[in-house]
C-alpha positions in Angstrom: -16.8 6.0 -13.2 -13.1 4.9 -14.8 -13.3 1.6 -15.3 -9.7 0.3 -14.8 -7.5 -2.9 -16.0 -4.1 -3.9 -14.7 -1.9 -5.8 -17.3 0.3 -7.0 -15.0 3.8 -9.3 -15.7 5.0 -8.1 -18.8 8.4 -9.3 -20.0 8.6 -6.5 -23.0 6.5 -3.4 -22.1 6.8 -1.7 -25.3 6.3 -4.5 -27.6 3.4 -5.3 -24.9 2.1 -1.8 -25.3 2.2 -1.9 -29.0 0.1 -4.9 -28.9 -1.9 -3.7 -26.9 -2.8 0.0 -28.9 -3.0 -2.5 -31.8 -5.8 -4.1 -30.5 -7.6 -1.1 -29.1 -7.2 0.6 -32.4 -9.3 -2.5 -34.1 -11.9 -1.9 -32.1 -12.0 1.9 -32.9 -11.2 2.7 -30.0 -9.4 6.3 -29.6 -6.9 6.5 -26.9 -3.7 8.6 -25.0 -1.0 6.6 -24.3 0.7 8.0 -21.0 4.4 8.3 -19.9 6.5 10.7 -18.3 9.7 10.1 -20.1 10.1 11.5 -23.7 12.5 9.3 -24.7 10.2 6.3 -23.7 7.3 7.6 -25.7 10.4 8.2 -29.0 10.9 4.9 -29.0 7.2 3.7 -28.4 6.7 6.0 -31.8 9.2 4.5 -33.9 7.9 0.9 -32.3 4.5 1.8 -33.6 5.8 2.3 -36.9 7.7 -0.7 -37.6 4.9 -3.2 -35.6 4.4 -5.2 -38.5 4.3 -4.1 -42.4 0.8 -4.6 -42.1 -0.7 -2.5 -39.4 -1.0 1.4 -39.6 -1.5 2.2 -36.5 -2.2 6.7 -36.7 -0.8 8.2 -33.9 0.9 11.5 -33.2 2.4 13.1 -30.0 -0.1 15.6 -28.4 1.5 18.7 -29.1 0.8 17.5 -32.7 -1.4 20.0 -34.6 -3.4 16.5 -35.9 -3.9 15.4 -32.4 -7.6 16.1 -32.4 -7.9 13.6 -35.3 -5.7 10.9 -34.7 -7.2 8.1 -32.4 -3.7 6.7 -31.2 -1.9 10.3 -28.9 0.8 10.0 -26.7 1.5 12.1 -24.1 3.8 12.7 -21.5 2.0 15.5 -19.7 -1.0 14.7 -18.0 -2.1 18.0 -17.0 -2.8 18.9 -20.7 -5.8 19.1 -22.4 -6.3 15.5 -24.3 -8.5 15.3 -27.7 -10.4 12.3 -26.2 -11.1 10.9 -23.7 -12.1 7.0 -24.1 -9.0 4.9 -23.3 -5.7 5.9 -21.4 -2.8 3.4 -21.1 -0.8 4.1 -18.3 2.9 3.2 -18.6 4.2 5.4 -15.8 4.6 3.7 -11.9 2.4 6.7 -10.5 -1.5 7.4 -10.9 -2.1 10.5 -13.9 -3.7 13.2 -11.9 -6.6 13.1 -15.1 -7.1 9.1 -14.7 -10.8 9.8 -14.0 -11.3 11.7 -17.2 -11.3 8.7 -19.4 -14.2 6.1 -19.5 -11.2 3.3 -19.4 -7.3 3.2 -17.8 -5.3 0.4 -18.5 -2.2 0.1 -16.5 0.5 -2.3 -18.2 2.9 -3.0 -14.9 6.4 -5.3 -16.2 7.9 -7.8 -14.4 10.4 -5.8 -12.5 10.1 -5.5 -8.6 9.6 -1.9 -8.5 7.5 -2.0 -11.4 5.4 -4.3 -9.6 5.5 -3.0 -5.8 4.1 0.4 -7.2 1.6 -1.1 -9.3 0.2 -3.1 -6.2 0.2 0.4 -4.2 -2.0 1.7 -6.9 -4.7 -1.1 -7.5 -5.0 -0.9 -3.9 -5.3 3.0 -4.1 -8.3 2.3 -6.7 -10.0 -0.4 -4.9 -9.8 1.8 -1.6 -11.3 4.6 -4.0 -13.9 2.2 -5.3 -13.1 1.8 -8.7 -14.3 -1.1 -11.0 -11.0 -3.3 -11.3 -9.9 -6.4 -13.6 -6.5 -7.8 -13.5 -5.1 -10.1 -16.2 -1.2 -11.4 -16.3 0.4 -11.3 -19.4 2.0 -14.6 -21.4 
């Protein structure tokens, strides 16, 4: 079963975020990093490149023909086929229809109200479901 975190209060999602798949990525973890917006996941690309001078952190959009072999994939279609299947970082306000795919979800929810409200609705929604839940705030 998914186990799921909720990385809740966070001032800066995408600097959050690319933290976050910084992290992940030194523990070899592989992961898909979900949203439904394009231009979100642009500029979550070109904040992955310029992180810090010292990190590579490999990633690729999922129509990529290197998808299969890069451990960091975003994505904003969740219907499609993903190369793996360990973590998935959900940046969206909605539950991915392929959540219970992945061994791991981590939803990063920002401080806004309706950020928050529909990040409530789903914990609940995975509790009800009986999911495995953690839930840190962010400093």
């Amino acid at each position: 079963m998914t186990r799921i975190d909720f990385h809740s209060n966070v001032a800066d999602k995408l600097n959050y975020t690319c933290r976050l798949i910084r992290k992940a990525h030194a523990a070899n973890c592989k992961m898909v990093v979900f949203h439904h917006d394009q231009a979100y996941l642009q500029s979550l690309n070109e904040a992955l490149w310029t992180l810090t001078e010292a990190d590579f952190l490999p990633h690729v959009m999922l129509t990529d023909p290197l998808s299969s072999c890069t451990p960091i994939v975003l994505s904003h279609d969740e219907s499609a086929a993903c190369p793996h299947y360990e973590i998935l970082i959900n940046l969206t306000a909605r539950t991915p229809h392929n959540f219970t795919q992945f061994q791991r979800m981590i939803e990063v929810i920002s401080a806004d109200e309706a950020d928050k409200l529909a990040g409530r609705e789903r914990y609940r929604y995975y509790q009800q479901q009986g999911f495995s839940l953690t839930h840190s705030v962010a400093k």
